[in-house]
C-alpha positions in Angstrom: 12.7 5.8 19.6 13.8 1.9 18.8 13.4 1.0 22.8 14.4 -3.2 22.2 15.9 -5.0 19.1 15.3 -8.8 19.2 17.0 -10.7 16.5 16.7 -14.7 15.9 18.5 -16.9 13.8 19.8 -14.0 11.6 23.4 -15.0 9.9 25.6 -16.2 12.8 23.3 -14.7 15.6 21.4 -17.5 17.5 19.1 -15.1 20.2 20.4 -11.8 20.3 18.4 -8.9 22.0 19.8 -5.3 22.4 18.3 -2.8 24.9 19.0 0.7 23.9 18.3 4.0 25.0 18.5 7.9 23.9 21.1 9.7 22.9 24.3 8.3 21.4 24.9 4.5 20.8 27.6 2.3 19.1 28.2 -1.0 18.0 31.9 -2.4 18.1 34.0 -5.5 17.1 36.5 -7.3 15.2 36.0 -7.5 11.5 33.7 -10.2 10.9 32.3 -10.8 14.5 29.1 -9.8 13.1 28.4 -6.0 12.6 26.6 -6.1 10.0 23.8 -8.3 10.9 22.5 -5.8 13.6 22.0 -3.4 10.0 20.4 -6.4 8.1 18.0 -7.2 10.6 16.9 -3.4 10.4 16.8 -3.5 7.1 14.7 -6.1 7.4 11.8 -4.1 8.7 12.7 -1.2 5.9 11.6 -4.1 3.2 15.3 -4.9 2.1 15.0 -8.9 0.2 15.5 -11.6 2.3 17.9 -13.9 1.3 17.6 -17.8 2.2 21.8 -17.4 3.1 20.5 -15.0 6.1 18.7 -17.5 7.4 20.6 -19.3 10.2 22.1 -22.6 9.2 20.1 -25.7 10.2 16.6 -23.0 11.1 13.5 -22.8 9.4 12.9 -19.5 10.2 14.5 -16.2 11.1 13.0 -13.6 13.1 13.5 -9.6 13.6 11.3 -7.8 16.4 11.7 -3.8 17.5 10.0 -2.2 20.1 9.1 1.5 19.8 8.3 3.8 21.6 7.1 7.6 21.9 5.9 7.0 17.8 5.5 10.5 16.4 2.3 12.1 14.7 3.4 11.0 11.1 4.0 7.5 12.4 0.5 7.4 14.2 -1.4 9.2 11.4 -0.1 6.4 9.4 -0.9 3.6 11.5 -4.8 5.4 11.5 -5.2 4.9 8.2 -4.3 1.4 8.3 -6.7 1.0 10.6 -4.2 -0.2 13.6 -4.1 1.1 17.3 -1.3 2.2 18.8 -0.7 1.1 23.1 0.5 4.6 24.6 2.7 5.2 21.5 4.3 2.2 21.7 4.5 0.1 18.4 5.6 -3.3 18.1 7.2 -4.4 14.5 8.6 -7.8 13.5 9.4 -9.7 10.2 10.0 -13.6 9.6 11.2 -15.2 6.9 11.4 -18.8 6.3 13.6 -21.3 3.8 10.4 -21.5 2.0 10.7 -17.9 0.8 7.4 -17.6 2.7 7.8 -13.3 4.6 5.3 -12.5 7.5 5.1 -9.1 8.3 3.4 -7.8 12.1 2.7 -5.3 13.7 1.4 -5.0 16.7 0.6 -8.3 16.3 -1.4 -7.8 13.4 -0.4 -9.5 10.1 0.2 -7.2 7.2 1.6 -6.4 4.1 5.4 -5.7 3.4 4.3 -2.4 2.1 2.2 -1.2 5.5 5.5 -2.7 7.2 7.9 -0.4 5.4 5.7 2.4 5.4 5.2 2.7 9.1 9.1 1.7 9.8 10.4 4.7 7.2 8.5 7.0 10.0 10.7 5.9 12.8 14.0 5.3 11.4 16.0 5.3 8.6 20.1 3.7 7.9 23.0 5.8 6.6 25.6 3.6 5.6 28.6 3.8 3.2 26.5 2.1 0.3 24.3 4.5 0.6 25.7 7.3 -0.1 24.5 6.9 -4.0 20.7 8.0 -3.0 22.4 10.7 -1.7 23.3 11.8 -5.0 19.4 11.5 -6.5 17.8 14.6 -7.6 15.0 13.8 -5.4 16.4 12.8 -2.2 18.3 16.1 -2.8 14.8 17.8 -3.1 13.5 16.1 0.0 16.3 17.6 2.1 16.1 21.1 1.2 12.6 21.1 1.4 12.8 19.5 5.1 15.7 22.3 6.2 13.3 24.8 5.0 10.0 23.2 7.1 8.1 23.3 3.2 5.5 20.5 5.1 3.0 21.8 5.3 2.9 24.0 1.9 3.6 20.8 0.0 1.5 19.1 1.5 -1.4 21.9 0.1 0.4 21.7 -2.7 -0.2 18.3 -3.0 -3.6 18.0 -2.4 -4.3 20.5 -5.3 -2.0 19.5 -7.6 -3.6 15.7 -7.3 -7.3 17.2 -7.8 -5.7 19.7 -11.2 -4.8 16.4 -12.7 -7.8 14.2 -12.1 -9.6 16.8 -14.0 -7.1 16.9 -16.7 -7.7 12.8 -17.1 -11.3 13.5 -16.8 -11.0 16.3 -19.9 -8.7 13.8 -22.0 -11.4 11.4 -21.9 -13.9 13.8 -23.4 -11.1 15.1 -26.1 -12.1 12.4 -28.6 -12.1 13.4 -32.0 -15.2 14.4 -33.6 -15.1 11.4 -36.1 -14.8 9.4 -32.7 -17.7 11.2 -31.2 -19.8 10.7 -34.5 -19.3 6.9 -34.8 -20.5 6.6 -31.1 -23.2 8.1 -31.2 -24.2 6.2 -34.5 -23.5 2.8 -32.6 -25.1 4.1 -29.2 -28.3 5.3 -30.9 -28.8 1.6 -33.4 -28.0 -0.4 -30.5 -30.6 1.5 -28.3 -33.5 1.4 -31.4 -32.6 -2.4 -31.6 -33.2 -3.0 -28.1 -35.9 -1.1 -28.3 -38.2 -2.0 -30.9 -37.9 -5.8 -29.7 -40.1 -4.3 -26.6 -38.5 -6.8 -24.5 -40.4 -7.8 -21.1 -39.0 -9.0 -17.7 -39.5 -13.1 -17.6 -40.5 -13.0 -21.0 -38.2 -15.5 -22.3 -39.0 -18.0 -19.4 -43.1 -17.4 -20.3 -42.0 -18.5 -24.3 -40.0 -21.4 -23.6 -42.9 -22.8 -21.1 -45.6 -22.1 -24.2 -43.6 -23.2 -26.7 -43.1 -26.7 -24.7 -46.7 -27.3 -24.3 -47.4 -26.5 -28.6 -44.3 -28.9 -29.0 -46.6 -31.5 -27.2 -50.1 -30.3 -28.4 -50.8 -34.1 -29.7 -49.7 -35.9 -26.7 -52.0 -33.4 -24.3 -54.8 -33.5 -26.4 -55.0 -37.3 -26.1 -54.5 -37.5 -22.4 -56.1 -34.9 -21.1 -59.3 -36.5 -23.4 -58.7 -39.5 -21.8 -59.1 -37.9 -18.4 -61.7 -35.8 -18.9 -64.0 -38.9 -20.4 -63.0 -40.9 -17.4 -64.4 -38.2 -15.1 -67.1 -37.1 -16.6 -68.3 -37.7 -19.9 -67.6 -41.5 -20.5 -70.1 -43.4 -22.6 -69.7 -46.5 -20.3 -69.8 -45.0 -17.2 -67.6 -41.7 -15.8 -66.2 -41.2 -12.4 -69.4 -38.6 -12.1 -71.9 -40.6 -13.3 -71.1 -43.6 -10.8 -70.8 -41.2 -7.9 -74.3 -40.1 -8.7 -76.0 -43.5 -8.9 -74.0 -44.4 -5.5 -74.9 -41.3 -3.6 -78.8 -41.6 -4.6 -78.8 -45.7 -4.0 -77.7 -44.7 -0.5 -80.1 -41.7 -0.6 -82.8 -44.8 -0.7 -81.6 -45.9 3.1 -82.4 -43.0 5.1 -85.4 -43.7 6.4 -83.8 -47.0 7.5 -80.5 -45.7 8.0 -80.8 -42.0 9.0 -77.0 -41.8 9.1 -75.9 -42.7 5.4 -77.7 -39.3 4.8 -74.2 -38.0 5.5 -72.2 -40.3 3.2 -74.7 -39.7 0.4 -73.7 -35.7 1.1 -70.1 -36.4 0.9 -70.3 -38.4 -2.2 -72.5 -35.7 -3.9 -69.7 -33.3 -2.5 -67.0 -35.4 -4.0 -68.8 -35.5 -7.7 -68.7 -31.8 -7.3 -65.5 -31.7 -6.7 -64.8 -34.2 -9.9 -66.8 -32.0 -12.0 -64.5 -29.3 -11.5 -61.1 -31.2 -11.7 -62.7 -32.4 -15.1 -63.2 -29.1 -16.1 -59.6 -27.8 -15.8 -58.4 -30.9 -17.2 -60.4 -30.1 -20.7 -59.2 -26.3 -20.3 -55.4 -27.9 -20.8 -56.0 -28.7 -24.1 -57.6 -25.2 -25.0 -54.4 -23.4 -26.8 -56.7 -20.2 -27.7 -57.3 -19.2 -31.3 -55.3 -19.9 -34.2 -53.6 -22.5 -35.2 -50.9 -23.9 -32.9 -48.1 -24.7 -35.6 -48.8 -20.9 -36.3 -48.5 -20.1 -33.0 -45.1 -22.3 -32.6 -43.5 -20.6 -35.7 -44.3 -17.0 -33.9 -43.0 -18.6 -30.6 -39.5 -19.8 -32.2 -39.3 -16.3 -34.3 -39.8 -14.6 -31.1 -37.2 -17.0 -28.9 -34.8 -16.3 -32.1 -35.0 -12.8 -31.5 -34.2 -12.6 -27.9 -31.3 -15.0 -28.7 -29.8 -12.7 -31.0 -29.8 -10.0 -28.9 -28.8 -12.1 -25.7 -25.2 -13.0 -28.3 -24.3 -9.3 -28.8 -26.1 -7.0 -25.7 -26.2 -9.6 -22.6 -26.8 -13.6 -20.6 -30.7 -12.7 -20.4 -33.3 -10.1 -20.8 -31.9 -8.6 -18.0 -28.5 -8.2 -19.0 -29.8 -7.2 -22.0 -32.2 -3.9 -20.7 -29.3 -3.3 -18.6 -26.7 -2.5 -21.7 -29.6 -0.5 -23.0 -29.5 1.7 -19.6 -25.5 2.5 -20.0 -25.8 3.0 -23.7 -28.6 5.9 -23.2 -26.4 6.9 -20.3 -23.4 6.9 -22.9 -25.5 8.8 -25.2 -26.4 11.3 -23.4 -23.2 12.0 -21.5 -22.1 12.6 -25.6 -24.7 15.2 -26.1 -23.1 16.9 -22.8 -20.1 16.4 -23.4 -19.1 20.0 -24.9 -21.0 21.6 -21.9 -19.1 19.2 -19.4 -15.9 19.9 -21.2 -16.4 23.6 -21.0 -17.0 23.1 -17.5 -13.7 20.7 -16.9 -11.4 22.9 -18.5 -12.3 26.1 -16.7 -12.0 24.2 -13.6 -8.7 23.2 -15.0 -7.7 26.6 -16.2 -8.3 27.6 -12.4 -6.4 25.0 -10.5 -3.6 25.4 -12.5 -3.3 28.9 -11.4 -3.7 28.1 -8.0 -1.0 25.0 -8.6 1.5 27.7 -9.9 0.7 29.9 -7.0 1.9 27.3 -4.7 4.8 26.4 -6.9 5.6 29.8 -7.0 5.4 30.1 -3.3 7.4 27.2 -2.7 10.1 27.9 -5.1 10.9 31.0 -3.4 11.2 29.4 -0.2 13.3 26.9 -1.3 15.7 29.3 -3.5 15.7 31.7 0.0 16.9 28.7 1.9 19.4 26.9 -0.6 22.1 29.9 0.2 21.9 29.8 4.0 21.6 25.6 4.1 24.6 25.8 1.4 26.6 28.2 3.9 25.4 26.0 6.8 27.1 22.3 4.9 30.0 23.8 3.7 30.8 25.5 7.5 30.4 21.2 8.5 32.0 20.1 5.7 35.4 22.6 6.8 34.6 21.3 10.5 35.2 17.9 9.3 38.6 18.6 7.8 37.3 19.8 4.0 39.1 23.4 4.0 39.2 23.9 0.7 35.7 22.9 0.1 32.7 24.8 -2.0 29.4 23.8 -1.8 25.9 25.0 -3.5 22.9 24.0 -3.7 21.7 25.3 -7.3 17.3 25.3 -7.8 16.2 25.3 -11.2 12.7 26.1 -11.4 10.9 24.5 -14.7 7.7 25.0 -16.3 6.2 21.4 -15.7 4.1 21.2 -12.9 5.1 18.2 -11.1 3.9 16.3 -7.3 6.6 18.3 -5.4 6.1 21.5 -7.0 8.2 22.9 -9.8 12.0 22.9 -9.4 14.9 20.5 -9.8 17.6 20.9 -6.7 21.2 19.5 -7.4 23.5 19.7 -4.9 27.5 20.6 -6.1 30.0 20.4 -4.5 34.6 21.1 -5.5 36.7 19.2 -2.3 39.5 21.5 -3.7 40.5 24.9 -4.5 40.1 26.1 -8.0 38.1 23.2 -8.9 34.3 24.1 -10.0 31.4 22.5 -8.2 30.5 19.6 -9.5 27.7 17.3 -9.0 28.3 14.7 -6.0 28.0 11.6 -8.0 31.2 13.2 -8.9 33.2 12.2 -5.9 35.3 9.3 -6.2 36.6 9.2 -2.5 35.0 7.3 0.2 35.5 9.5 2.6 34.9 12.5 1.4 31.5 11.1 0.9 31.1 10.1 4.6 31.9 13.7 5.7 29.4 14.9 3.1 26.8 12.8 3.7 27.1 13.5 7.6 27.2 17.3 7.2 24.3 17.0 4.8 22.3 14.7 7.9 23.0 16.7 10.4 22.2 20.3 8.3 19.9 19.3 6.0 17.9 16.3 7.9 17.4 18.0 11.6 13.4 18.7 11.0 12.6 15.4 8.9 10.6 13.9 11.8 13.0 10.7 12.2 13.5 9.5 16.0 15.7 6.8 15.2 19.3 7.2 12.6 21.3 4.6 12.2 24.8 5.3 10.7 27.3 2.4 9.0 30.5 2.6 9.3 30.3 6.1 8.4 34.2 6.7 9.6 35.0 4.6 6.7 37.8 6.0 4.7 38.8 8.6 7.3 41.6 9.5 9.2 41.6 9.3 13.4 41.8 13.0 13.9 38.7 13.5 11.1 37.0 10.9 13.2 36.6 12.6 16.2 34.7 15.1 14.5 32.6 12.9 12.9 31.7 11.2 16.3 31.3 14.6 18.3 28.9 15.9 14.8 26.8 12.2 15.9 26.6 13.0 19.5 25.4 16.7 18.0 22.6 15.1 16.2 22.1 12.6 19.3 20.5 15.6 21.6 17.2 15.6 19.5 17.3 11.8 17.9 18.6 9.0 19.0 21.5 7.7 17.1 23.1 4.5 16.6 26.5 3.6 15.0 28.7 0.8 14.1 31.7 1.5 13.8 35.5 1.0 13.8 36.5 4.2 15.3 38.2 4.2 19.1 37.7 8.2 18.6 34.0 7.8 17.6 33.3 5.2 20.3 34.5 7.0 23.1 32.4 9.5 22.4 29.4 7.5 23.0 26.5 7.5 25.8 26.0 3.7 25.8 28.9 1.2 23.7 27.8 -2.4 22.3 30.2 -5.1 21.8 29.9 -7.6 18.9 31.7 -10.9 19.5 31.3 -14.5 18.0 32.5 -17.5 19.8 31.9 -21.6 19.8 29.2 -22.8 21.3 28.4 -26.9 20.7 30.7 -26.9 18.1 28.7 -24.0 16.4 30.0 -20.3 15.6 27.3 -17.6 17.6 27.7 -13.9 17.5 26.8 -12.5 20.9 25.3 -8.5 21.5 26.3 -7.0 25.0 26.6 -3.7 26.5 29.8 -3.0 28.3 30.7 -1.3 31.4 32.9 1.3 32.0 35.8 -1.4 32.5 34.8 -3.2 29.1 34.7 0.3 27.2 38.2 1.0 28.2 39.1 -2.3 27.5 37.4 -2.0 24.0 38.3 1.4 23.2 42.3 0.4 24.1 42.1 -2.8 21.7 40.8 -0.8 18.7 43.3 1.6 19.5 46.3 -0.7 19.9 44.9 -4.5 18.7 45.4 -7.7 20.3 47.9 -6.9 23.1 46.5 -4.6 24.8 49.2 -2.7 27.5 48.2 -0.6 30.5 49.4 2.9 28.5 46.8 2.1 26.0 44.0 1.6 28.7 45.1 4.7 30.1 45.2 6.6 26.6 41.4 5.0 26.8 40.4 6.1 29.6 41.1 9.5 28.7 40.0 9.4 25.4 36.8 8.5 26.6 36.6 10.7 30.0 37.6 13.6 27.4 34.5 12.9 25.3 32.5 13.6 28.2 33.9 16.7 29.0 33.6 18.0 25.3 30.4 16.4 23.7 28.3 18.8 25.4 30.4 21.6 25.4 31.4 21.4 21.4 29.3 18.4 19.7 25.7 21.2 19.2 26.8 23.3 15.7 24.9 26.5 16.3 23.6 26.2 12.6 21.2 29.0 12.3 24.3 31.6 13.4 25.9 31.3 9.8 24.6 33.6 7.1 26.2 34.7 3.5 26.3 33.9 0.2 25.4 30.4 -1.2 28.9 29.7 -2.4 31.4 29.3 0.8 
C-alpha cells in the first residue's frame, strides 16, 4: 500500500507530503485548488511525460517520492530480477525532472531506468480516471480483465512460457527454409572461399617473418658493405685487425711474467677478449649470408608472397588471423548446410509438437474464459443496475480464432445497450460521461478484485452523475476499499462522506506567491467540508447538520451494504 506521498515543486505545490492509510481515502477542494497535481505526481512514477510547465515557476527541479509498503510477490519478483533489495517490503520510488528535460528515476535509492521505474510502480498501483476510460474500451485491457476475474495466472503464464519456446523454433526453421537455389549458391561461395584460404597455406606470424626478410634483401647492398667493413676491422684486416692487435698485446705482456708475475692475468683477459672478438666477427659475416639463390629472386618470391596475403587480408580479414578466422565460420557455415535438412527435420517435429501442446493450453484457457464470461457478465450488469442502469444489458462475447497468439487464442469484447430494446454494442459506443464512470467502476470492482493491485486510485469518477447515483458509487469504492486501499478525488459530498480518512486541497498566498497546501481534516473540518460542497460558500448550521449526518450515516451503512456478494449471482450471460 502507498504508505507516504511527498511532492516538490509540482505545478502550484511548493512541499506537499500526504500520509495515508488503508482503506478508503479522498481528496477534496474547489475547482482549481489543485486536484489534479496529487494524480500528475502519480503519474509521474507510471512514466506519464514530463512537461517543463509542471515544473514549479522559478525551480530547477521538481520532485515525486512514494513510500510503500507490504509490496506483494509480483512486485518483489520484479524488483529480483532487477537485481534490487527490498527493506521488509518496503520500497521507496521517486522521479525528478529538471528545466533541462534531464528525468532521474530511484528506487530505493538506486538510479534506474524509466522503464524499471514503471514496471515496478504498475505492480503497486494503477489511476482510474475519466480520461481513461478509452483503454477501457481496448480489446486487450478487456482480455486482461476477464482473464484476472477468472484467476487464468497461472495457466497463462504456462502458456506463455511454451508459446515463447514454439516460436523461437519457428524463427529458427525460417532461417533454414532458404530456397534451394539459395542453399546451392552458398555452398558454391562457402566451399571457393574455404579452397582459397586454403591453398595459400597461411601460417601464424607469417606476414611479420616476410616483411622482416623482405627489409633486409631491400638493403642487401648496404649490409654487405658494412658488415664487411666490420668484420675486416675485427679480424681479417690487412693492416692490422682488432684480433691480430690483441694477440701481439697479450703475448708482449706474456714476455713480463717472469718479471711481473701478475700481467699473467691481463695477458689471459686479453686472449679472453680476442676470443670473444672472434666470435662477434663471426656473426657479423653470417649477416650478410642470405642462403642460396639469388636475392632479387628471393625478393620477387617475397613481394609475390606479401601480395598474396594482401589480397586475401582485402576480402577475408585485418591480418592472418582474421583471415583463418573467417575460414573457421565458413566451414562452420558449410557444414551447418550439409545438416541442415537433418536439423530442419528435427525443428519442425519439435515444432509440430509444441504447437499441440500450445493449442492444448489455448484450448484449456478458452474454456475457462468462455465458462467465466456469463457469470462475470451477470455479476457487471447486477453493478451496473446497482448504480442506477436498470435497463442495462451487458455481455461479454469470446471469439476464439485460429492464430495462436501470447495470451492464448481468443478476442474478448465487452458489449454493452444502457437501454431497453437497444442491442449491445461495443463500449467505445457510449457517448455519455457518466455512464462510462458507472461502467468502468462496475467493471473495477467485478472484473479487477484478483489483479494483485494494493493501491487504486480513482479521478473524479462521479463525474457526470447525479447525487443519489453518487452515493452508490462511493459505497461500491469503500466495497473495493476492504481488500485494497483506495484513493479518490473527487467533487462528491455523498462520496466524501463516505470515506475512512478525507484530504483537503486548498491554495493560498504566501510571499506574494500562489501554494497549494495537502491536509487531512478532523471530524470538525469534514463536516465543514462535506457542508460547503453541499451548500457552497455560505455555509449555515442546517447544512453542517445535513453533514454530519451524511457522514455519521456512511458509517453506519459502509460496512453493512458497501461488500457486493459477487459470487451469489448466477444465470445466463445476457442480464
Amino acid at each position: 500500500m502507498l504508505r507516504l506521498l511527498q511532492i516538490e515543486n509540482i505545478a502550484l505545490i511548493r512541499a506537499a507530503e500526504i500520509e495515508l492509510c488503508e482503506g478508503f481515502s479522498v481528496l477534496t477542494g474547489e475547482t482549481g485548488a489543485g486536484k489534479s497535481i496529487i494524480i500528475d505526481s502519480l503519474s509521474l512514477l507510471l512514466g506519464s511525460r514530463a512537461p517543463r510547465e509542471l515544473i514549479r515557476t522559478g525551480e530547477q527541479r521538481a520532485t515525486v517520492t512514494a513510500l510503500f509498503e507490504n509490496i506483494g510477490q509480483e512486485c518483489a519478483d520484479l524488483l529480483s530480477e532487477y537485481g534490487i533489495e527490498g527493506e521488509e517490503r518496503s520500497l521507496l520510488l521517486s522521479r525528478s525532472v529538471g528545466t533541462d528535460g534531464r528525468s532521474v528515476a530511484r528506487i530505493n535509492g538506486r538510479t534506474v531506468t524509466q522503464s524499471m521505474l514503471r514496471q515496478v510502480c504498475r505492480t503497486l498501483l494503477c489511476i482510474h480516471g475519466q480520461h481513461d476510460n478509452r483503454v477501457l474500451m481496448q480489446k486487450d485491457s478487456q482480455l486482461r480483465l476477464l482473464d484476472a476475474y477468472a484467476g487464468l495466472t497461472g495457466r497463462l503464464r504456462e502458456y506463455a512460457g511454451v508459446y515463447s519456446e514454439l516460436r523461437e523454433v519457428e524463427r529458427e526453421l525460417e532461417k533454414h527454409r532458404v530456397d534451394e537455389a539459395e542453399k546451392i549458391r552458398l555452398r558454391d561461395m562457402l566451399t571457393y572461399q574455404i579452397n582459397e584460404i586454403s591453398s595459400a597455406k597461411l601460417k601464424p606470424g607469417e606476414e611479420e617473418e616476410l616483411n622482416s626478410k623482405r627489409l633486409r634483401l631491400q638493403n642487401a647492398e648496404r649490409i654487405r658493405r658494412q658488415t664487411g667493413f666490420a668484420y675486416r676491422a675485427l679480424y681479417a684486416g690487412e693492416r692490422g685487425s682488432a684480433a691480430l692487435l690483441l694477440d701481439r698485446s697479450a703475448a708482449a705482456l706474456g714476455q713480463l711474467t717472469d718479471a711481473m708475475p701478475e700481467v699473467g692475468e691481463l695477458a689471459a683477459r686479453l686472449e679472453q677478449i680476442r676470443y670473444e672478438i672472434e666470435d662477434i666477427a663471426e656473426a657479423v659475416r653470417s649477416l650478410s649470408d642470405y642462403g642460396e639463390g639469388d636475392p632479387t629472386a628471393r625478393l620477387d618470391k617475397i613481394e609475390e608472397r606479401l601480395e598474396l596475403i594482401n589480397r586475401l587480408k582485402r576480402k577475408y580479414g585485418a591480418d592472418i588471423g582474421g583471415i583463418l578466422r573467417f575460414k573457421a565460420e565458413a566451414e562452420a557455415k558449410l557444414a551447418s548446410l550439409e545438416h541442415a535438412e537433418e536439423r530442419v527435420a528435427e525443428l519442425t517435429e519439435r515444432a509440430a509438437a509444441l504447437e499441440g501442446e500450445t493449442r492444448r493450453l489455448a484450448g484449456e484457457i478458452s474454456a475457462e474464459r468462455i465458462k467465466n464470461a456469463a457469470k462475470a457478465a451477470k455479476e457487471v450488469c447486477g453493478e451496473l443496475k446497482f448504480l442506477d442502469m436498470p435497463g442495462v444489458r451487458f455481455e461479454i462475447k469470446v471469439t476464439p480464432v485460429r492464430e495462436l497468439r501470447p495470451d492464448g487464442a481468443d478476442e474478448v469484447e465487452f458489449l454493452i445497450s444502457a437501454n431497453p430494446g437497444e442491442s449491445p454494442m461495443p463500449l467505445s459506443k457510449i457517448a455519455s460521461g457518466g455512464e462510462l464512470s458507472r461502467v468502468m467502476l462496475a467493471l473495477i470492482y467485478v472484473l479487477a478484485s484478483n489483479d494483485g493491485i494494493p493501491t487504486m486510485i480513482f479521478d473524479e469518477i462521479d463525474a457526470g452523475i447525479s447525487g443519489k447515483t453518487s452515493r452508490k458509487v462511493g459505497m461500491r469504492l469503500r466495497g473495493i476499499s476492504k481488500d485494497t486501499q483506495v484513493l479518490c478525488v473527487t467533487h462528491s459530498a455523498q462520496i466524501a462522506s463516505l470515506a475512512d480518512r478525507h484530504f483537503l486541497i486548498s491554495k493560498s498566498e504566501v510571499d506574494g506567491r500562489t501554494e497549494t497546501e495537502v491536509r487531512p481534516l478532523d471530524e470538525e473540518g469534514r463536516v465543514a467540508e462535506v457542508a460547503r460542497i453541499l451548500g457552497g460558500i455560505n455555509i449555515t448550521e442546517l447544512q453542517r447538520e445535513a453533514a454530519r449526518e451524511m457522514i455519521e450515516e456512511g458509517r453506519n451503512l459502509g460496512d453493512k451494504h458497501s461488500t457486493y456478494h459477487k459470487h451469489e449471482i448466477t444465470g445466463e450471460t445476457q442480464c
